[in-house]
Backbone as CSV, one residue per row, in Angstrom:
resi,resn,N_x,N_y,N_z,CA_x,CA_y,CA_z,C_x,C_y,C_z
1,UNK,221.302,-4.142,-24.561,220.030,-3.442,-24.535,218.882,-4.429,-24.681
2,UNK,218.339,-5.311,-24.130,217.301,-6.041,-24.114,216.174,-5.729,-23.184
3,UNK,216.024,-4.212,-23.690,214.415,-3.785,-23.170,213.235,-3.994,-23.901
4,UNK,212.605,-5.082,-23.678,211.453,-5.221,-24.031,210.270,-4.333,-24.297
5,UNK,210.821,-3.136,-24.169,209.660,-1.619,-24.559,210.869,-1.392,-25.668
6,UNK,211.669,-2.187,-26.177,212.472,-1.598,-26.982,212.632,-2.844,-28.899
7,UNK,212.981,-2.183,-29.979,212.972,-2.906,-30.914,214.457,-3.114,-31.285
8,UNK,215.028,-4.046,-31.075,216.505,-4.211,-30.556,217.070,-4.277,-32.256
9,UNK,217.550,-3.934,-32.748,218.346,-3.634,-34.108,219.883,-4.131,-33.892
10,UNK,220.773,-3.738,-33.343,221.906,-4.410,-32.829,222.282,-4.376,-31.553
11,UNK,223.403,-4.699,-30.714,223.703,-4.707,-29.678,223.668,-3.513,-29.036
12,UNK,224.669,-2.415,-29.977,224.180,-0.873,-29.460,223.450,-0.448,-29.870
13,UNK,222.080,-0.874,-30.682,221.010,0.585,-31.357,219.953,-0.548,-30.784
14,UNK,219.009,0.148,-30.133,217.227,-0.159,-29.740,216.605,0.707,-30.080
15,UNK,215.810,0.870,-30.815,214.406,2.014,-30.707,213.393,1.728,-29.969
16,UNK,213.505,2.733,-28.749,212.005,2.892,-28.215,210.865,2.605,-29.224
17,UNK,210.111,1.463,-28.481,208.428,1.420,-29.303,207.780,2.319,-29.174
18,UNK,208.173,3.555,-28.350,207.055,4.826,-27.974,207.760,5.936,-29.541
19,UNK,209.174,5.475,-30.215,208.945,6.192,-31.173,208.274,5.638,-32.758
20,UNK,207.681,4.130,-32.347,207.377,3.823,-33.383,205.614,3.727,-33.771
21,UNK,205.636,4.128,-34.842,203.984,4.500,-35.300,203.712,3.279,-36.377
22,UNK,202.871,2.835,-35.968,201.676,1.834,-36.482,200.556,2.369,-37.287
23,UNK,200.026,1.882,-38.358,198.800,2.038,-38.878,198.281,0.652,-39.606
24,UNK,197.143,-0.023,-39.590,196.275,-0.547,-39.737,195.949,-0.579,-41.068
25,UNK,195.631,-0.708,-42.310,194.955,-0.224,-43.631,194.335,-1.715,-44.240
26,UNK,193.840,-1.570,-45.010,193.308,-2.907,-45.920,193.866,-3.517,-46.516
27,UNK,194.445,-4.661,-46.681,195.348,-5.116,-47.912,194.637,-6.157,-48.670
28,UNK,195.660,-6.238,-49.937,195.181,-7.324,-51.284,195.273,-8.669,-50.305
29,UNK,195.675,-9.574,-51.408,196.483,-10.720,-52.031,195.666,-11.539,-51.078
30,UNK,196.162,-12.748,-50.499,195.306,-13.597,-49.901,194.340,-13.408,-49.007
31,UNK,192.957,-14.354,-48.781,192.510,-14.323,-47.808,190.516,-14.337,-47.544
32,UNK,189.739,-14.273,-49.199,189.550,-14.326,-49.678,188.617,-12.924,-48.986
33,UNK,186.863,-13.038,-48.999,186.156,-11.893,-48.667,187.135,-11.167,-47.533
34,UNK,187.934,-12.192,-46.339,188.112,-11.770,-45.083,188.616,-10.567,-45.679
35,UNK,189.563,-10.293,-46.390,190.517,-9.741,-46.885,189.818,-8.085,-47.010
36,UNK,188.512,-8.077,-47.586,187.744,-6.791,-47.636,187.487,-6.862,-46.702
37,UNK,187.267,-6.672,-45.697,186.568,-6.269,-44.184,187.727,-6.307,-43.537
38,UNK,188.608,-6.769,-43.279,189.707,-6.534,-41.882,191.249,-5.482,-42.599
39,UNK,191.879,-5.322,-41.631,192.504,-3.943,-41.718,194.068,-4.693,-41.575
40,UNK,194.558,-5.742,-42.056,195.785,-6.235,-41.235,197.108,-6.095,-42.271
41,UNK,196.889,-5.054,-43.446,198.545,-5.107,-43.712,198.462,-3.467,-42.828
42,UNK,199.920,-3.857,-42.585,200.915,-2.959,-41.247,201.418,-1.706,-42.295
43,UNK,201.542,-0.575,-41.178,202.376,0.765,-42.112,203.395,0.654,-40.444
44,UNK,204.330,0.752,-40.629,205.646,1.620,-39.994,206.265,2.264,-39.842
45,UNK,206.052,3.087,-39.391,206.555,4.577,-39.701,207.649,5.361,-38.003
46,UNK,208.655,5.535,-38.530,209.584,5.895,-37.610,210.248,7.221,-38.065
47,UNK,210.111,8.012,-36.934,210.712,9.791,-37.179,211.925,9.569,-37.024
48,UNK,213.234,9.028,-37.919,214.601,9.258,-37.804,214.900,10.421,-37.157
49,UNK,214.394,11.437,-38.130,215.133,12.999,-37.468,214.978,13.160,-36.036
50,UNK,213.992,12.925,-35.417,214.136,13.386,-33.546,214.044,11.677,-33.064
51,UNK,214.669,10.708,-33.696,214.986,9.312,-32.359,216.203,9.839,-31.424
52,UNK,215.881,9.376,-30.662,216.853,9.269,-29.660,217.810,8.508,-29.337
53,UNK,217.513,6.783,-29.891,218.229,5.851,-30.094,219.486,5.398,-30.875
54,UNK,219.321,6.497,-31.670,220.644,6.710,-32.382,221.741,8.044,-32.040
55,UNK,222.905,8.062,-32.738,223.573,9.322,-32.708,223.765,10.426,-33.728
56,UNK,223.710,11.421,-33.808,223.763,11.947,-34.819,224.708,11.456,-35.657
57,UNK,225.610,11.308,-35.672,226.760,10.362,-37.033,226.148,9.385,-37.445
58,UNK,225.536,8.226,-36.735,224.694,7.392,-37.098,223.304,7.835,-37.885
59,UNK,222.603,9.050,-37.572,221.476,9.383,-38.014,221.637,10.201,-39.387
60,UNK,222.845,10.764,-39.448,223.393,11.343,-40.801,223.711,10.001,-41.622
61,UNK,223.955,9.036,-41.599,224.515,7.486,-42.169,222.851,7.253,-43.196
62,UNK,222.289,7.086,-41.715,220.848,6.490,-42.235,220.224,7.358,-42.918
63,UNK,220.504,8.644,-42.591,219.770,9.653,-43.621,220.150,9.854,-44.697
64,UNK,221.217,8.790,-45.444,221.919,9.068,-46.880,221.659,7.354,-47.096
65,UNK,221.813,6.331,-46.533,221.470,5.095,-46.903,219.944,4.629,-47.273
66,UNK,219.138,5.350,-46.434,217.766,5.628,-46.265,217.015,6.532,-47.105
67,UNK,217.339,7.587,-48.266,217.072,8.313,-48.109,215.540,8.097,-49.321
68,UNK,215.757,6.724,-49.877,214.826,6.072,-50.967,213.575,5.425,-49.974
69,UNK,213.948,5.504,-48.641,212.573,5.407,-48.021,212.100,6.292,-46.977
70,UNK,212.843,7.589,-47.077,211.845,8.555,-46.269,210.915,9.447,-46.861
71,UNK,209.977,9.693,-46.142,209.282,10.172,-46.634,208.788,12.120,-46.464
72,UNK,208.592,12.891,-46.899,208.722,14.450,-46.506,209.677,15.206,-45.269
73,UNK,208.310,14.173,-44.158,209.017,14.491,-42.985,210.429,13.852,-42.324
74,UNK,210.858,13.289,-42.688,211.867,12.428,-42.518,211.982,11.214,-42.030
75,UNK,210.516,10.649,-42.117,209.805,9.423,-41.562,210.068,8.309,-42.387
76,UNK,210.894,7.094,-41.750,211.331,5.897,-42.451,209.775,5.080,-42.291
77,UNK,209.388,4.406,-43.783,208.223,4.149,-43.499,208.541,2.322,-43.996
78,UNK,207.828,1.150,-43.365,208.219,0.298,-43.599,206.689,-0.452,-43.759
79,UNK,206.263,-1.503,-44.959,205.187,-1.709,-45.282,205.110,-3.268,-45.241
80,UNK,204.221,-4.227,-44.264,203.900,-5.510,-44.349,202.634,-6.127,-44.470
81,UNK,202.469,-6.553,-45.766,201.055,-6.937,-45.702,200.897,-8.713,-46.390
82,UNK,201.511,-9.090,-45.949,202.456,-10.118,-46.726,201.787,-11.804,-45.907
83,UNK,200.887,-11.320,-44.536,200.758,-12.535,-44.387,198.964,-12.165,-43.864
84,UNK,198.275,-13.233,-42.750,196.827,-12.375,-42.797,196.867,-11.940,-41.939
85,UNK,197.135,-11.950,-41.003,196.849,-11.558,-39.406,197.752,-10.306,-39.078
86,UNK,197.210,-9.254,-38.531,197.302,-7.889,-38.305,199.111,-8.281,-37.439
87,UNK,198.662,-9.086,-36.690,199.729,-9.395,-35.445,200.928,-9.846,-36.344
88,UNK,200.867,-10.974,-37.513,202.370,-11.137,-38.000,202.588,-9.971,-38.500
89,UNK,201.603,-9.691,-39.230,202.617,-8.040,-40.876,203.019,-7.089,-39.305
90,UNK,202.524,-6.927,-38.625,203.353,-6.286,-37.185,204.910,-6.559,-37.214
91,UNK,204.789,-7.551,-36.732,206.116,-8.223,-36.288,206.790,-8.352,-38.025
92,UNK,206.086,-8.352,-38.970,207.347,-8.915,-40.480,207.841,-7.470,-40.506
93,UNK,206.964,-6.172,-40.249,207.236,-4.767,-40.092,208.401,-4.186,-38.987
94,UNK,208.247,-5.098,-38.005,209.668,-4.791,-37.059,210.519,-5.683,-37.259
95,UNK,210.651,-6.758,-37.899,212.073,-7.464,-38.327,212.118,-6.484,-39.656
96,UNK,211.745,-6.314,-40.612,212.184,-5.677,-41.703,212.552,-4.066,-41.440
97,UNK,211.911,-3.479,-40.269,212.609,-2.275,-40.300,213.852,-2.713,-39.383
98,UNK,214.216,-3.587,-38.403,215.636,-3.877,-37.831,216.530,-3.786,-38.860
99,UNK,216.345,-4.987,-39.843,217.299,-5.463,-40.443,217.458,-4.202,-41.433
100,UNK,216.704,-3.413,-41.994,217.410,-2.362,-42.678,218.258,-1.518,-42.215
101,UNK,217.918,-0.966,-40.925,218.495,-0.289,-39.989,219.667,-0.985,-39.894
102,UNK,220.166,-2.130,-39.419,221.413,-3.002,-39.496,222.339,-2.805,-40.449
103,UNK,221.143,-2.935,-41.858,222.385,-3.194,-42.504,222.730,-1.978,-43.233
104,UNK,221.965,-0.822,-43.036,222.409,1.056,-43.377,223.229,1.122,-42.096
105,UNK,223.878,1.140,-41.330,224.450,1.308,-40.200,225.692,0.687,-40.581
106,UNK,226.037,-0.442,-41.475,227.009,-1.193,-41.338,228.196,-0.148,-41.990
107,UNK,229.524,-0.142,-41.560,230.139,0.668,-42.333,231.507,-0.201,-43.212
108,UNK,231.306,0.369,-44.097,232.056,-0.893,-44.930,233.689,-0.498,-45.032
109,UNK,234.339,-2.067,-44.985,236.442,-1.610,-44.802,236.682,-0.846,-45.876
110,UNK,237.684,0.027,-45.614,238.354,1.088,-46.778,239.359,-0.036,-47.434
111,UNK,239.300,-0.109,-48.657,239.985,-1.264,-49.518,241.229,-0.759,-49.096
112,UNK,242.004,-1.871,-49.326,243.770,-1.068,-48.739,244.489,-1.775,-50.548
113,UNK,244.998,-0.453,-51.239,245.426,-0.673,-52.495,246.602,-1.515,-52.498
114,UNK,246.898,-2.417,-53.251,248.167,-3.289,-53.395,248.772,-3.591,-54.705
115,UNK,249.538,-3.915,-54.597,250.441,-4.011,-56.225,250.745,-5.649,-56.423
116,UNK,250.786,-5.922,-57.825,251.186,-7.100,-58.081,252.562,-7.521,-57.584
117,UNK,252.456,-9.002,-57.191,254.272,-9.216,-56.892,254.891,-9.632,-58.365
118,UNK,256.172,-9.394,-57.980,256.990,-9.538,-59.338,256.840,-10.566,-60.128
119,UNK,256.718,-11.359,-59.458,256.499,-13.290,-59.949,255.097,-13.196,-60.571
120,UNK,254.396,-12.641,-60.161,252.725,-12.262,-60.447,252.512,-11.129,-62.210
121,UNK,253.659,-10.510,-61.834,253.818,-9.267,-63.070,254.573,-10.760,-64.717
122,UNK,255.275,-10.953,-64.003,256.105,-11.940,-64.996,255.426,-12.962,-65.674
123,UNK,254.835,-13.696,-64.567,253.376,-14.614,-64.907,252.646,-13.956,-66.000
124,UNK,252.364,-12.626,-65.929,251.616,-12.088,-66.863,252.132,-12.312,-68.482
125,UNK,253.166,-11.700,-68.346,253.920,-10.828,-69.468,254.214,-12.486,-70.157
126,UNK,254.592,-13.588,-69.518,255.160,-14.708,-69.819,253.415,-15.539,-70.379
127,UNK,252.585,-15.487,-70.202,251.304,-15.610,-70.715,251.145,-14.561,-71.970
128,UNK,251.160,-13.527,-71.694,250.594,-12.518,-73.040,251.745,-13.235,-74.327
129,UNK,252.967,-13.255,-73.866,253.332,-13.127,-74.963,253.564,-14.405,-75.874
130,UNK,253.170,-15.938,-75.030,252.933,-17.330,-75.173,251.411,-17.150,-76.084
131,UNK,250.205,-15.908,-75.654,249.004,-15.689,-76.779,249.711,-15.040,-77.661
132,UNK,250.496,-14.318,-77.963,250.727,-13.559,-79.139,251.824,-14.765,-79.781
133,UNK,252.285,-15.677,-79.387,253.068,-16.134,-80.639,251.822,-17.343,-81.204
134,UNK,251.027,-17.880,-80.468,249.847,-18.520,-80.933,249.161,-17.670,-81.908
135,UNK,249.138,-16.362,-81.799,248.231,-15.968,-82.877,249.191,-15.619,-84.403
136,UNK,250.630,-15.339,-84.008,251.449,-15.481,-84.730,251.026,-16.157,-85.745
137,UNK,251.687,-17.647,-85.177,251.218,-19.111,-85.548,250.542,-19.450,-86.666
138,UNK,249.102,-18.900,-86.285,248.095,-18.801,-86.792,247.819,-18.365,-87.765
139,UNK,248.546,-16.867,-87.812,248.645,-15.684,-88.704,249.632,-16.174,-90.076
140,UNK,250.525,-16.859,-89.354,251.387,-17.538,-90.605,250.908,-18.818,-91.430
141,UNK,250.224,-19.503,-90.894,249.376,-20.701,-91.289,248.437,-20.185,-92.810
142,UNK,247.711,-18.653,-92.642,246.766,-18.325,-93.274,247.643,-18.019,-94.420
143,UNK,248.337,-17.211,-94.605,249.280,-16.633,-95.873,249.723,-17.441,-97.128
């Protein structure tokens, strides 16, 4: 999927840029007066519930991995105000909403349960009971 009208997240997931919403606002931290007069930390805001770019199994995933950043409407909202220029917190706003998206999507291996081997069980028992005659030892020393 390397459509350039598109915000490429992994090999199979792109979001259309026509579903992604931009806003403009004022931000702190560096930059000094400029900082009061220009508008350049980024809001990001993406309607999970009606994308198209995903599947519903996938959109049920993100809607439980996600669910600490949506907001009423079901709008994943992603916030960059982190550098000065309107154009990077843009772009730090679409790598940081990819990579969340990435990594809520990822689905993690089902542990496969296993048992100690015998030599492994023995090892044990042949340790515990090498500490208990040390404390023995010990115990008899004091008396």
């Amino acid at each position: 999927m390397g459509d350039p009208a598109a915000l490429s997240v992994s090999p199979d997931v792109a979001i259309p840029r026509h579903e992604l919403q931009y806003r403009a606002t004022r931000a702190g931290g560096p930059g000094g007066q400029h900082v009061n007069t220009s508008s350049t930390r980024i809001e990001l805001l993406w309607d999970l519930a009606h994308s198209t770019a995903i599947t519903d199994e996938q959109r049920e995933r993100l809607r439980t991995k996600l669910s600490s950043r949506l907001d009423s409407e079901g709008m994943v909202r992603v916030v960059a105000s982190d550098r000065r220029s309107q154009q990077q917190n843009r772009a730090a706003a679409d790598a940081r909403l990819a990579a969340l998206v990435k990594q809520a999507l990822v689905i993690p291996k089902k542990r496969r349960a296993t048992k100690p081997s015998r030599a492994a069980k023995q090892k044990r028992l042949t340790e515990k009971k090498r500490h208990s005659e040390k404390k023995q030892q010990r115990r008899a020393g004091l008396d």
